[in-house]
Biotite code that builds the C-alpha atoms (Angstrom):
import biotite.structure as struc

atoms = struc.array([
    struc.Atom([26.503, -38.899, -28.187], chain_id="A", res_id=1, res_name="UNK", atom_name="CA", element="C"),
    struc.Atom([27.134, -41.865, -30.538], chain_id="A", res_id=2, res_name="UNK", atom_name="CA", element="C"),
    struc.Atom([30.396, -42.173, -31.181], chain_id="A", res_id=3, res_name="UNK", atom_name="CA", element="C"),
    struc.Atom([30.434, -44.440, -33.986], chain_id="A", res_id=4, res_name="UNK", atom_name="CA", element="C"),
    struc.Atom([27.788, -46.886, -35.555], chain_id="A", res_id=5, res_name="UNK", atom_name="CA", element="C"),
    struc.Atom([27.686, -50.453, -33.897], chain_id="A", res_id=6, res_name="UNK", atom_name="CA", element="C"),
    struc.Atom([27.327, -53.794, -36.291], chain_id="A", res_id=7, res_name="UNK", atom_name="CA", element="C"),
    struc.Atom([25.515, -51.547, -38.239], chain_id="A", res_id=8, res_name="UNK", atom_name="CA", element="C"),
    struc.Atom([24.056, -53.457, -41.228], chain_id="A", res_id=9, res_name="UNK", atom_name="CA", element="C"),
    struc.Atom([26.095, -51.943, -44.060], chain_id="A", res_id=10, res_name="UNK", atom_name="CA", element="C"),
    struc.Atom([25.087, -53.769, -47.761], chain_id="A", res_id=11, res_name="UNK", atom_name="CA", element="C"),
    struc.Atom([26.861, -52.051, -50.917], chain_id="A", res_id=12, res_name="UNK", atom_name="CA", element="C"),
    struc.Atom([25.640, -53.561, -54.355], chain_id="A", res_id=13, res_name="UNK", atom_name="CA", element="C"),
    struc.Atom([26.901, -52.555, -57.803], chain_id="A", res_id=14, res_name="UNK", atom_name="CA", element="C"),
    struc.Atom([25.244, -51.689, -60.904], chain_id="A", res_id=15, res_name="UNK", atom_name="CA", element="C"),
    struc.Atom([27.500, -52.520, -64.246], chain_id="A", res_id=16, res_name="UNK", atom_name="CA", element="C"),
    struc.Atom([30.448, -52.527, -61.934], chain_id="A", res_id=17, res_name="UNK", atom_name="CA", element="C"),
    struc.Atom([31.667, -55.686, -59.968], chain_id="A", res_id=18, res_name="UNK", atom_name="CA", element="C"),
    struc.Atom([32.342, -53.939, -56.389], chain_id="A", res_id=19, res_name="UNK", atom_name="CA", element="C"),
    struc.Atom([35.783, -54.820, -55.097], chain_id="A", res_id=20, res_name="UNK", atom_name="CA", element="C"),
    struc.Atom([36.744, -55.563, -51.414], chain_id="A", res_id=21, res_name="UNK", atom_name="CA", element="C"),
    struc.Atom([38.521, -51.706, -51.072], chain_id="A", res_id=22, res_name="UNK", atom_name="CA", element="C"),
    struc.Atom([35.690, -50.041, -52.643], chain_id="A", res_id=23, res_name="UNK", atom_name="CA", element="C"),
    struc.Atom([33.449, -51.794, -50.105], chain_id="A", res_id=24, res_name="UNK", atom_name="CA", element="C"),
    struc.Atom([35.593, -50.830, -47.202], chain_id="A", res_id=25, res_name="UNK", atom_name="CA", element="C"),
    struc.Atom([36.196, -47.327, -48.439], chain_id="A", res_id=26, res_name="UNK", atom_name="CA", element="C"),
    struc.Atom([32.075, -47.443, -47.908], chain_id="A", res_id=27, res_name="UNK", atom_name="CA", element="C"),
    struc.Atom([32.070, -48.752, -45.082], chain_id="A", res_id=28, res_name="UNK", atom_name="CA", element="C"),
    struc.Atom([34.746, -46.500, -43.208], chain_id="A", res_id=29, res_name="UNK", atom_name="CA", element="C"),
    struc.Atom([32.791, -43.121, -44.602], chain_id="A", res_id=30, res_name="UNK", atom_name="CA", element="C"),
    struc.Atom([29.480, -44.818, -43.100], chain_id="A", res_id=31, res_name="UNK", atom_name="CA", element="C"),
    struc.Atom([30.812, -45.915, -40.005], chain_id="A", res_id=32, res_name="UNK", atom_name="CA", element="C"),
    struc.Atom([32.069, -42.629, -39.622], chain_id="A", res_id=33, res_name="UNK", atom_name="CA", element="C"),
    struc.Atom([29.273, -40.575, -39.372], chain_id="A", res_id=34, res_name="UNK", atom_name="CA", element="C"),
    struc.Atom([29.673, -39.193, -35.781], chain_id="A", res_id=35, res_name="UNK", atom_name="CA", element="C"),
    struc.Atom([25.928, -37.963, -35.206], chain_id="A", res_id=36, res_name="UNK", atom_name="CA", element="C"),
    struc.Atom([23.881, -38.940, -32.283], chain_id="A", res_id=37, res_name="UNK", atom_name="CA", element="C"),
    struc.Atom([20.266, -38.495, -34.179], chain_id="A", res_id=38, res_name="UNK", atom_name="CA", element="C"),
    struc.Atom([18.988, -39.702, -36.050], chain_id="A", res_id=39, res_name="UNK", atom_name="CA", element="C"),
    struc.Atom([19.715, -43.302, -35.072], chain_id="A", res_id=40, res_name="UNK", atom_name="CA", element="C"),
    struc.Atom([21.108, -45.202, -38.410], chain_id="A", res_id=41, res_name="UNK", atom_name="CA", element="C"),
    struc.Atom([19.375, -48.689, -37.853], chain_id="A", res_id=42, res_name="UNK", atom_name="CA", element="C"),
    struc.Atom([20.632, -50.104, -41.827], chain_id="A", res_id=43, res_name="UNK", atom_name="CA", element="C"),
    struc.Atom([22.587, -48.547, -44.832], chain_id="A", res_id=44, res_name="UNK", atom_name="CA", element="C"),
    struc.Atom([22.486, -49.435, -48.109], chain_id="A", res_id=45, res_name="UNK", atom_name="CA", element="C"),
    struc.Atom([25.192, -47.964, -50.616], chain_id="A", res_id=46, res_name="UNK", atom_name="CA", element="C"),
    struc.Atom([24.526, -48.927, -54.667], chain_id="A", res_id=47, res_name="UNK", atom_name="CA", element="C"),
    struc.Atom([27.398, -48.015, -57.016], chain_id="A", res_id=48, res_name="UNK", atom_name="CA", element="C"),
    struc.Atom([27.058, -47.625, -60.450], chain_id="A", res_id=49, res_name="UNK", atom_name="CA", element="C"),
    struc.Atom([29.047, -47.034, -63.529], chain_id="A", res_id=50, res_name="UNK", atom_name="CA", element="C"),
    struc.Atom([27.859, -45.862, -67.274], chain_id="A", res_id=51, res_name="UNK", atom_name="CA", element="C"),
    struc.Atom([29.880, -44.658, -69.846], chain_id="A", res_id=52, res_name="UNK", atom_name="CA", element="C"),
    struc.Atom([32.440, -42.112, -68.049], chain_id="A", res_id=53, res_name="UNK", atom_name="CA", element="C"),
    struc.Atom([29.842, -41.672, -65.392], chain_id="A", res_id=54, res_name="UNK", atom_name="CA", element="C"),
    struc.Atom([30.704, -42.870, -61.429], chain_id="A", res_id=55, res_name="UNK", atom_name="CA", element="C"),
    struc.Atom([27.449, -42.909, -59.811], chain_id="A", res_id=56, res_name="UNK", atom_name="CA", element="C"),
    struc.Atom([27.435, -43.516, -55.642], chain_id="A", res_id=57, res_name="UNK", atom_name="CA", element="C"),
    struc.Atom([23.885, -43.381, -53.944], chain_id="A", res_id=58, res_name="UNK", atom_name="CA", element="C"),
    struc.Atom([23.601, -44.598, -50.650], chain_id="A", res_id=59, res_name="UNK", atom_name="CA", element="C"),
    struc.Atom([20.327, -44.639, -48.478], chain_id="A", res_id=60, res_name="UNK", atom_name="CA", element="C"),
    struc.Atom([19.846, -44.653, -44.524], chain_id="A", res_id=61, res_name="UNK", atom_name="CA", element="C"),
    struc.Atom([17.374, -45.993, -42.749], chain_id="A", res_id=62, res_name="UNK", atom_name="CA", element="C"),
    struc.Atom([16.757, -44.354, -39.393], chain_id="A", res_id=63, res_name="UNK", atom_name="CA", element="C"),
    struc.Atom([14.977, -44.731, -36.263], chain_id="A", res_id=64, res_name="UNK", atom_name="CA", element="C"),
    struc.Atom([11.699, -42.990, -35.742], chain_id="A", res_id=65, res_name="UNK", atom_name="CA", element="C"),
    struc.Atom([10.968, -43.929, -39.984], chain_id="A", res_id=66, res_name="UNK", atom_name="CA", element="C"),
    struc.Atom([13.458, -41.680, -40.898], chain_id="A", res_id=67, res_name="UNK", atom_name="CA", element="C"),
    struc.Atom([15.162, -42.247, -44.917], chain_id="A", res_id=68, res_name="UNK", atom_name="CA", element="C"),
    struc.Atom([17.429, -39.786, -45.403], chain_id="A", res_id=69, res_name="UNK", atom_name="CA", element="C"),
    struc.Atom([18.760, -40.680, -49.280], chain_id="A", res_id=70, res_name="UNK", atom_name="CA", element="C"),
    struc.Atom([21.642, -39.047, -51.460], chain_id="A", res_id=71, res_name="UNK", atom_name="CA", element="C"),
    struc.Atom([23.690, -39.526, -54.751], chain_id="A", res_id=72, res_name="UNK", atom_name="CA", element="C"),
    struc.Atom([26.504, -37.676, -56.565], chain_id="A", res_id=73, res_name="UNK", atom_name="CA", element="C"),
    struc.Atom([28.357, -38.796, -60.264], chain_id="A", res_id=74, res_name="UNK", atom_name="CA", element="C"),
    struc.Atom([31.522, -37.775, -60.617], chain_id="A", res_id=75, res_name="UNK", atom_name="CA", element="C"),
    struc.Atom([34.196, -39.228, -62.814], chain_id="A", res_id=76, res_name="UNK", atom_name="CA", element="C"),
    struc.Atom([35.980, -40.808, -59.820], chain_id="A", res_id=77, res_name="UNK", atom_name="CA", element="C"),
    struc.Atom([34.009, -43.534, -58.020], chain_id="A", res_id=78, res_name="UNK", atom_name="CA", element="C"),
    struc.Atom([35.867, -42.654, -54.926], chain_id="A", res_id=79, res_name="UNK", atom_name="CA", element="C"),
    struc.Atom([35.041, -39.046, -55.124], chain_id="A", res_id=80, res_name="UNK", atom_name="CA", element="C"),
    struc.Atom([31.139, -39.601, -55.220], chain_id="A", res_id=81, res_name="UNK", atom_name="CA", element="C"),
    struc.Atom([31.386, -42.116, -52.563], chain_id="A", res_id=82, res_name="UNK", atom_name="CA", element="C"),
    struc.Atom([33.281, -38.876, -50.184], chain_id="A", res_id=83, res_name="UNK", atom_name="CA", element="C"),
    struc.Atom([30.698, -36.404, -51.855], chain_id="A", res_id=84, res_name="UNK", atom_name="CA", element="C"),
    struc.Atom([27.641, -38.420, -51.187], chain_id="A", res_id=85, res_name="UNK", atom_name="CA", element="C"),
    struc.Atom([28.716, -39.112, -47.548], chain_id="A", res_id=86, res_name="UNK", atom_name="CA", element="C"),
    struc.Atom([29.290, -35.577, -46.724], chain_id="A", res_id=87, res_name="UNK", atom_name="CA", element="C"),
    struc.Atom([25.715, -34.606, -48.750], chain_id="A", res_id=88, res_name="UNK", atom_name="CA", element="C"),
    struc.Atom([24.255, -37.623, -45.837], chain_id="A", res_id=89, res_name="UNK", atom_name="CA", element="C"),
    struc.Atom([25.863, -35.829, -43.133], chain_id="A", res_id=90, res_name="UNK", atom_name="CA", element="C"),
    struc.Atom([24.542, -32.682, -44.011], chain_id="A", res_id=91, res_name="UNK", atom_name="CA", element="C"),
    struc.Atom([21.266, -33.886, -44.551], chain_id="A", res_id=92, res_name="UNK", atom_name="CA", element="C"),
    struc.Atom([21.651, -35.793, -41.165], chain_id="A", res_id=93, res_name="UNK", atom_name="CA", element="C"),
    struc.Atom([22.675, -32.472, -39.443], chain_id="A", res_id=94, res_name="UNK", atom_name="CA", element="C"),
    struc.Atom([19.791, -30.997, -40.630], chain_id="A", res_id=95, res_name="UNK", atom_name="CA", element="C"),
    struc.Atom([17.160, -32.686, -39.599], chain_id="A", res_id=96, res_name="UNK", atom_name="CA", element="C"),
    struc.Atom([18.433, -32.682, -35.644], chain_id="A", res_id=97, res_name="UNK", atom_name="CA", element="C"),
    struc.Atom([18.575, -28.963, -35.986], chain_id="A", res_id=98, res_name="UNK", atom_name="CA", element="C"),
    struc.Atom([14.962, -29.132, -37.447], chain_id="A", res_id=99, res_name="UNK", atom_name="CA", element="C"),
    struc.Atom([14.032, -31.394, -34.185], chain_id="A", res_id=100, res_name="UNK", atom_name="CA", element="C"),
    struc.Atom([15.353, -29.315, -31.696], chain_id="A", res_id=101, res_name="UNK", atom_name="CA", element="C"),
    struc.Atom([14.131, -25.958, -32.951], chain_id="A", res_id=102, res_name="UNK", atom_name="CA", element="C"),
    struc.Atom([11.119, -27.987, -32.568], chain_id="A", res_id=103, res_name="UNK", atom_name="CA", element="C"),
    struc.Atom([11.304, -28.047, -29.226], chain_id="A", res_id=104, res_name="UNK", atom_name="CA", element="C"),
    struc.Atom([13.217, -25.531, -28.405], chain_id="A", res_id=105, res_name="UNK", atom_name="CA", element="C"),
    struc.Atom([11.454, -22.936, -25.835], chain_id="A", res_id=106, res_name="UNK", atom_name="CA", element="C"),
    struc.Atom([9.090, -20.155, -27.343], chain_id="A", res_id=107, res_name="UNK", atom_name="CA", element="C"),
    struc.Atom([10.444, -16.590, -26.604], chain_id="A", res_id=108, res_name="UNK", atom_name="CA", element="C"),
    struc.Atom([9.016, -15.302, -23.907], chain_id="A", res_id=109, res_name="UNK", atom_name="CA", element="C"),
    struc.Atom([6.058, -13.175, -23.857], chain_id="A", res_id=110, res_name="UNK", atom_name="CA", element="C"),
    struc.Atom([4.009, -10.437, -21.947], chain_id="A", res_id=111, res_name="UNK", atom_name="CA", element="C"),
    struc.Atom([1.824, -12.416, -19.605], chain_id="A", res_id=112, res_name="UNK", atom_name="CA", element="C"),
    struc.Atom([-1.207, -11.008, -18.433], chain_id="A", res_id=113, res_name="UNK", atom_name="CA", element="C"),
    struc.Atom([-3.115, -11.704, -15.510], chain_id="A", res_id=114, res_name="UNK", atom_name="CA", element="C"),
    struc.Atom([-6.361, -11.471, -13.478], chain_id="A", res_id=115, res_name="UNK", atom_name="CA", element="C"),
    struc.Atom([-6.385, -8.291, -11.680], chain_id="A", res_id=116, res_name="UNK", atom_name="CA", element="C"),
    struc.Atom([-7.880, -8.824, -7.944], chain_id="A", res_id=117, res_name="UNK", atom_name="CA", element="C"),
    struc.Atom([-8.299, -5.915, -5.517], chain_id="A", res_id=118, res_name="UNK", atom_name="CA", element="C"),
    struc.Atom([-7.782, -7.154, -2.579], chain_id="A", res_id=119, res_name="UNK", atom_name="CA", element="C"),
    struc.Atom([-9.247, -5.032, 0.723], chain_id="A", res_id=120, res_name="UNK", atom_name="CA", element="C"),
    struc.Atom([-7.310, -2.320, 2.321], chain_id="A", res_id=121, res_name="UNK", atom_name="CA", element="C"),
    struc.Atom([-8.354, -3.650, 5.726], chain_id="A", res_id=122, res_name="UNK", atom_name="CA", element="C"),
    struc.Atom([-5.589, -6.247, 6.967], chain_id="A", res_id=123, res_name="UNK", atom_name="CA", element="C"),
    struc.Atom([-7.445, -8.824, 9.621], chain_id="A", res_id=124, res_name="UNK", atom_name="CA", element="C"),
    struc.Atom([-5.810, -9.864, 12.327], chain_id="A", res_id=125, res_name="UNK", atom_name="CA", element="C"),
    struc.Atom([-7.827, -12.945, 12.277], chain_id="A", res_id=126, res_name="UNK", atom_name="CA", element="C"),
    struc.Atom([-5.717, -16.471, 12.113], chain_id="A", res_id=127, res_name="UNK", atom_name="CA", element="C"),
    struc.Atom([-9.183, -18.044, 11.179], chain_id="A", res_id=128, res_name="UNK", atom_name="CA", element="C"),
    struc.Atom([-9.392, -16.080, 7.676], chain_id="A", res_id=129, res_name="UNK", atom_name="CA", element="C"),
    struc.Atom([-6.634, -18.358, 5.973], chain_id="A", res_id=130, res_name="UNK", atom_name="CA", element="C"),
    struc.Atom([-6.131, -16.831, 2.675], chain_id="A", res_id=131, res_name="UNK", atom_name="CA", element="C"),
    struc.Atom([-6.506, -19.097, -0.294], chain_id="A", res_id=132, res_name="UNK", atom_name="CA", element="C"),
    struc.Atom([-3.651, -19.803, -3.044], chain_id="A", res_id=133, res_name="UNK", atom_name="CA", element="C"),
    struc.Atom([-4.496, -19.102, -6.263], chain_id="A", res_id=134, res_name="UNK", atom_name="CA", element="C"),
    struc.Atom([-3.878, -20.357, -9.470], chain_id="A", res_id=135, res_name="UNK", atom_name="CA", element="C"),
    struc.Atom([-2.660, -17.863, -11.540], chain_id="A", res_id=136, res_name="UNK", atom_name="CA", element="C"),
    struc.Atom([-1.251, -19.906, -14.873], chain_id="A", res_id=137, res_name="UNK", atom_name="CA", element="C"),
    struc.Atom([-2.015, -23.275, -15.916], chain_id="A", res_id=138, res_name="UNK", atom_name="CA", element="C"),
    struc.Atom([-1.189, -25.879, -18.772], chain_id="A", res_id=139, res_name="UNK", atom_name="CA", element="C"),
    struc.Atom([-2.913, -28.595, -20.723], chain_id="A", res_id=140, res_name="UNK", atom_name="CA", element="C"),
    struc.Atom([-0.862, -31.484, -20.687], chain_id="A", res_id=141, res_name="UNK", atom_name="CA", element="C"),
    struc.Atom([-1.124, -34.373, -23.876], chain_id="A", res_id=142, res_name="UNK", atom_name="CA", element="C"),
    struc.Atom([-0.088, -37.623, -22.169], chain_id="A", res_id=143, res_name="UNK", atom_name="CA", element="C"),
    struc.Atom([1.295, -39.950, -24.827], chain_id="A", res_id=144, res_name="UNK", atom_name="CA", element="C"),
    struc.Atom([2.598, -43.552, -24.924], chain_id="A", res_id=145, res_name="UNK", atom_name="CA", element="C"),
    struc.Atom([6.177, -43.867, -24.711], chain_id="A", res_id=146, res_name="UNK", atom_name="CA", element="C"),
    struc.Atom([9.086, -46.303, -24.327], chain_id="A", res_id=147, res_name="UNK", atom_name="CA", element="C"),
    struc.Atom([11.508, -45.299, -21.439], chain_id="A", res_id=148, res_name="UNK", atom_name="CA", element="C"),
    struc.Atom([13.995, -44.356, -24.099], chain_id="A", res_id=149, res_name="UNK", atom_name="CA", element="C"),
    struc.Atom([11.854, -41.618, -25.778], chain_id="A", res_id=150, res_name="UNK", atom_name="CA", element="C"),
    struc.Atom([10.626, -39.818, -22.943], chain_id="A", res_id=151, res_name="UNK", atom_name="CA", element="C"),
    struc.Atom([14.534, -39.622, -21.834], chain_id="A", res_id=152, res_name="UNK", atom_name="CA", element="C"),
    struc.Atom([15.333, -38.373, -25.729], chain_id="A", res_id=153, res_name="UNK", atom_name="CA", element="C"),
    struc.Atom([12.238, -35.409, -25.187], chain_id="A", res_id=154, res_name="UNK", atom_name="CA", element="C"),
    struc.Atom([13.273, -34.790, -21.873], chain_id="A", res_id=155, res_name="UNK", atom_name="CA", element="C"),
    struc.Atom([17.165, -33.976, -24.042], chain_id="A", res_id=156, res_name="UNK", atom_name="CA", element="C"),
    struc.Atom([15.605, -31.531, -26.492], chain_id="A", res_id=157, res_name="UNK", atom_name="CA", element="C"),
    struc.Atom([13.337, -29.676, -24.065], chain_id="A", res_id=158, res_name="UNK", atom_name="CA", element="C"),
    struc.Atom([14.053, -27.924, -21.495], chain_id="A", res_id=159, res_name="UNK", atom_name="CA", element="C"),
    struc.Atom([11.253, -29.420, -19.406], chain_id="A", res_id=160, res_name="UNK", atom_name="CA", element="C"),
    struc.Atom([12.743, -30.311, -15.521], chain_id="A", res_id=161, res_name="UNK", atom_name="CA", element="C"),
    struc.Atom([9.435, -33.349, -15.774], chain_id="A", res_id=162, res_name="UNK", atom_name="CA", element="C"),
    struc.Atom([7.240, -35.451, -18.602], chain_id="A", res_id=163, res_name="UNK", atom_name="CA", element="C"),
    struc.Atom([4.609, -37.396, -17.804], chain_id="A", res_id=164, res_name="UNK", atom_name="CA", element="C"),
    struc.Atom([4.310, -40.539, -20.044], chain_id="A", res_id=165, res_name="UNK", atom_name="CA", element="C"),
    struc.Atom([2.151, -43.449, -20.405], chain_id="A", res_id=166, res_name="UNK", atom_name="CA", element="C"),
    struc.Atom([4.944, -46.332, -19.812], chain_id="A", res_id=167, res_name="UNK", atom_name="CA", element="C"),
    struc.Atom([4.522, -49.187, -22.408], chain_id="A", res_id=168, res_name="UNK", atom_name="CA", element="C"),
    struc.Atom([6.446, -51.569, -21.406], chain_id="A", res_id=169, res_name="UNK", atom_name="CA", element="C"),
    struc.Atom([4.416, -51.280, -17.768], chain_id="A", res_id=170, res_name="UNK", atom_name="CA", element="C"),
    struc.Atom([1.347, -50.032, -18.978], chain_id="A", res_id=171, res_name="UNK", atom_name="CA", element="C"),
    struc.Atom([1.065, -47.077, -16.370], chain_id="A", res_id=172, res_name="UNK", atom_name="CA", element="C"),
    struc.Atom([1.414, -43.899, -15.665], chain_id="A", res_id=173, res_name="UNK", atom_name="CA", element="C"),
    struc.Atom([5.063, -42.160, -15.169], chain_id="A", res_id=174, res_name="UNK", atom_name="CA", element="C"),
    struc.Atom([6.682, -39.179, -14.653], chain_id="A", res_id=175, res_name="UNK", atom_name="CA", element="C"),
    struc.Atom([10.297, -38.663, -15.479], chain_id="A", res_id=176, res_name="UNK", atom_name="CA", element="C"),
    struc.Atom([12.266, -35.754, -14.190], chain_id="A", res_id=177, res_name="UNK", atom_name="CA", element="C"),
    struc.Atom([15.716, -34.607, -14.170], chain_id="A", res_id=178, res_name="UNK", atom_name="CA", element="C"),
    struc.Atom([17.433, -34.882, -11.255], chain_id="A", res_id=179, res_name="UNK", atom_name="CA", element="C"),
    struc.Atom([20.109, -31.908, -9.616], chain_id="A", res_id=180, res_name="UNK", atom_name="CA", element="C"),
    struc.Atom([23.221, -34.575, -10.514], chain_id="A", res_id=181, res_name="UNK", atom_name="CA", element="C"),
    struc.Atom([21.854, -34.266, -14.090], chain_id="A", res_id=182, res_name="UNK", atom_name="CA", element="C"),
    struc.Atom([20.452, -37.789, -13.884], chain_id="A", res_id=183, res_name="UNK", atom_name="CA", element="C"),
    struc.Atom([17.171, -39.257, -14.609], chain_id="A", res_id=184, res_name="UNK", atom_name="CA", element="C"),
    struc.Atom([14.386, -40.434, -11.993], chain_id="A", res_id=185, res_name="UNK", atom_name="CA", element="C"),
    struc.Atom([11.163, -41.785, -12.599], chain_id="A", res_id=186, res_name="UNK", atom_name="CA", element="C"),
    struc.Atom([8.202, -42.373, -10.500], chain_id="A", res_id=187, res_name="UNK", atom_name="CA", element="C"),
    struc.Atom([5.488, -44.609, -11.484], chain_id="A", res_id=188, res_name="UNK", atom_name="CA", element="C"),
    struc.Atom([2.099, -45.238, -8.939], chain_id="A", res_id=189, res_name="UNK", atom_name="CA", element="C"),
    struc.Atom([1.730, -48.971, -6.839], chain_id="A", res_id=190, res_name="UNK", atom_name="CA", element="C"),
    struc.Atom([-1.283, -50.034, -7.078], chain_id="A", res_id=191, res_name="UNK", atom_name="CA", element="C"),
    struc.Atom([-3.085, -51.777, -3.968], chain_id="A", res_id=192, res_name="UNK", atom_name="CA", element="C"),
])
């Protein structure tokens, strides 16, 4: 889990208001602060404005994966909307990683039903009549181009034990899989 936001590129800009240094670091505290894991905040960008007896804080993220999560609040405390838009962000944050796991969260499961064989009453003695597994459920499987770092963030929200991936950075074919320790491993083919 992220813990807190790295050099994050924070930039706070005022409209009608010259922003001083402890609004700025009252800012950047309630960004930094922001204990979620996903979405990834890659730049933030908090505008402050003032009009009349109006405090207006909007701040917008921009997250990995093209993700802009954007929020505002006027109060009559500049302060105040800076706490109130920070919470509405964290919310809106929240949500979305719920929306991506129930994603890919596991269907209930269902009645399956399967080919009925009738198989002979007559049990042969014979070694020679090897009986023949059968496939009795089978998948279709979308192969997609990934970065390392992806397939290990699906391979977190399913509940998938493999994935295979077409690597990017080595432009082949890989399957990673979680391992008993709860590690990673990843095989990819050697070619001749």
């Amino acid at each position: 889990m992220q813990v807190k936001n790295v050099n994050l590129p924070i930039t706070v800009t005022g409209r009608h208001v010259t922003v001083t240094d402890a609004m700025r670091e009252h800012a950047y505290k309630k960004i930094e602060g922001l204990h979620l894991d996903y979405p990834k905040i890659i730049e933030a960008k908090v505008i402050l404005d003032v009009q009349k007896n109006r405090q207006k804080a909007e701040v917008v993220l921009h997250c990995a994966n093209h993700i802009t999560i954007e929020a505002d609040t006027e109060t009559e405390d500049m302060y105040a909307s800076i706490d109130e838009t920070m919470s509405k962000i964290a919310r809106r944050m929240r949500k979305h990683k719920t929306r991506m796991l129930k994603s890919h969260r596991p269907r209930k499961q269902s009645i399956r039903h399967l080919e009925e064989r009738v198989f002979s009453s007559e049990i042969s003695d014979d070694e020679d009549q090897a009986v023949k597994p059968v496939i009795i459920h089978q998948n279709n499987y979308r192969i997609r181009p990934l970065f390392e770092e992806e397939a290990i963030m699906e391979m977190e929200l399913s509940e998938r034990s493999f994935i295979i991936f077409h690597n990017v950075e080595s432009d082949k074919l890989s399957v990673l899989y979680r391992r008993k320790d709860g590690d990673y491993g990843m095989i990819e083919p050697e070619s001749d």
